[in-house]
C-alpha positions, 0 to 999 in steps of 0.5 A: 323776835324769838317767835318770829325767828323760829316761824321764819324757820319753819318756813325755810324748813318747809319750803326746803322740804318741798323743794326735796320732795319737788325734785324727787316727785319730778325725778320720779314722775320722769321715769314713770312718764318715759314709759307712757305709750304717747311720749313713747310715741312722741319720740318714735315718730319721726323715726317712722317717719324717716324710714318710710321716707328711707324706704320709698327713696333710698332702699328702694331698687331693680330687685325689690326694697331693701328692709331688714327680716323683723320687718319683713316677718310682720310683712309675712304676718299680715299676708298670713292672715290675709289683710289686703293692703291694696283694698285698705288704700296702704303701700304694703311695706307701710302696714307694719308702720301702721300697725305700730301706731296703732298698737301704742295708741291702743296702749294709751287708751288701755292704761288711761292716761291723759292725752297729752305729751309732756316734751321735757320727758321726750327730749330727756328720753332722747338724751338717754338714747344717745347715752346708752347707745355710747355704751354699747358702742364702747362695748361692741369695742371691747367686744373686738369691733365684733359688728362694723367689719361684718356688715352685710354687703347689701348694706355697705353699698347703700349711700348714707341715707340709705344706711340711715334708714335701714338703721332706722328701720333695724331699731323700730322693728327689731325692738318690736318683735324681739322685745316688745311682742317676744320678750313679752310673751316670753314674760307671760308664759313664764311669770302668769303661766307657770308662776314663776317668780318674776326675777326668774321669769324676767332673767330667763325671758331676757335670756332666751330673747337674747339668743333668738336676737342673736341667731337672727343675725348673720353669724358665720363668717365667709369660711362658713365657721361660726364668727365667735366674736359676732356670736358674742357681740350679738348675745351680749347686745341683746341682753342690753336690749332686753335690759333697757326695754325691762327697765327704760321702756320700749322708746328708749329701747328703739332710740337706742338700737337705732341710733347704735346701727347708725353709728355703726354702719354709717360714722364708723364702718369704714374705720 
């Protein structure tokens, strides 16, 4: 009966044991999966979708389509280099969507990982977006409300979906040229350039992005004088950002300033 008891022992010790390790290869098996570019992909779609949509149907008016200047920039980029959207059969405003596709699908095929989406992961992703988002919306509120009172007019007079997809919009593509594209080769140059420890090379990196992320912005009020209190928001969300993209990854990044914009210019702008 002794030898039993101690047998049935080990066993509840070593299926307690696996239960750990289970829960902690799971935990981090999460983390390392919401940095793939296909669930990364998985959980950007639909917004890239939506704002294609935004752009054809609500942004869309008698002065041209309302986009957001990171957009706009990869516009210029690609006109730059001579890329003819009417010879590739693609409306000109949905090559920087394209371009985002197909850079992540080139990611996939770089990092060797297999082709397929694990959806837990993408809805964990998604609750984390929500969750982020709720802490710089407290920010921007301890920040003295710095970003909904300023909104641009342009904006505050589209109807709310029109508000919607311009978040949206801001979300994609600012992460992409500020964190993805800017912050990265900020990295590059700092940390493989000029051997500088990769701390230091990642602080600074997030650092300058921050401040380009914030002169990108309106930051003068009607006077003309420097709005202290945008400038600051502003600084501090991009650091958030860069933050969140180091440690989070590029989706949670986008999910998050998208879902923050939304917010701000649709539940909370006229508060």
């Amino acid at each position: 009966m002794a030898t039993r008891r101690g047998a049935r022992g080990k066993e509840r010790s070593a299926g307690s044991s696996k239960s750990s390790h289970s829960s902690q290869s799971f935990g981090a098996g999460y983390f390392e999966r919401s940095k793939q570019p296909l669930e990364i992909l998985a959980l950007i779609a639909p917004l890239v979708v939506l704002y294609e949509i935004g752009l054809v149907y609500f942004l869309r008016g008698l002065h041209g389509t309302l986009t957001n200047g990171a957009h706009g920039t990869l516009l210029r980029f690609f006109s730059n280099f001579g890329i003819d959207p009417v010879r590739l059969n693609l409306p000109t405003l949905a090559l920087p969507a394209v371009a985002l596709v197909v850079v992540m699908l080139v990611w996939q095929v770089l990092v060797r990982k297999p082709w397929s989406i694990h959806l837990p992961t993408v809805g964990g992703m998604a609750i984390e977006c929500v969750l982020f988002a709720v802490t710089l919306l407290v920010l921007a509120q301890l920040i003295s409300r710095a970003l909904t009172p300023a909104a641009p007019e342009s904006i505050m007079q589209l109807n709310t979906f029109g508000r919607v997809a311009i978040s949206i919009g801001a979300g994609l593509y600012e992460e992409l040229v500020f964190r993805m594209l800017l912050l990265s080769l900020l990295h590059t140059v700092f940390v493989d350039l000029f051997r500088m420890p990769e701390r230091w090379g990642i602080g600074i990196s997030i650092g300058i992005s921050a401040v380009l992320f914030a002169l990108y912005h309106p930051l003068w009020s009607g006077t003309g004088a420097l709005d202290v209190r945008r400038a600051t928001f502003f600084l501090v969300a991009g650091v958030f950002f860069g933050i969140l993209y180091v440690v989070r990854g590029f989706g949670i990044a986008v999910g998050t300033h998208a879902l923050y914009d939304i917010a701000a210019v649709v539940l909370f702008a006229n508060d």
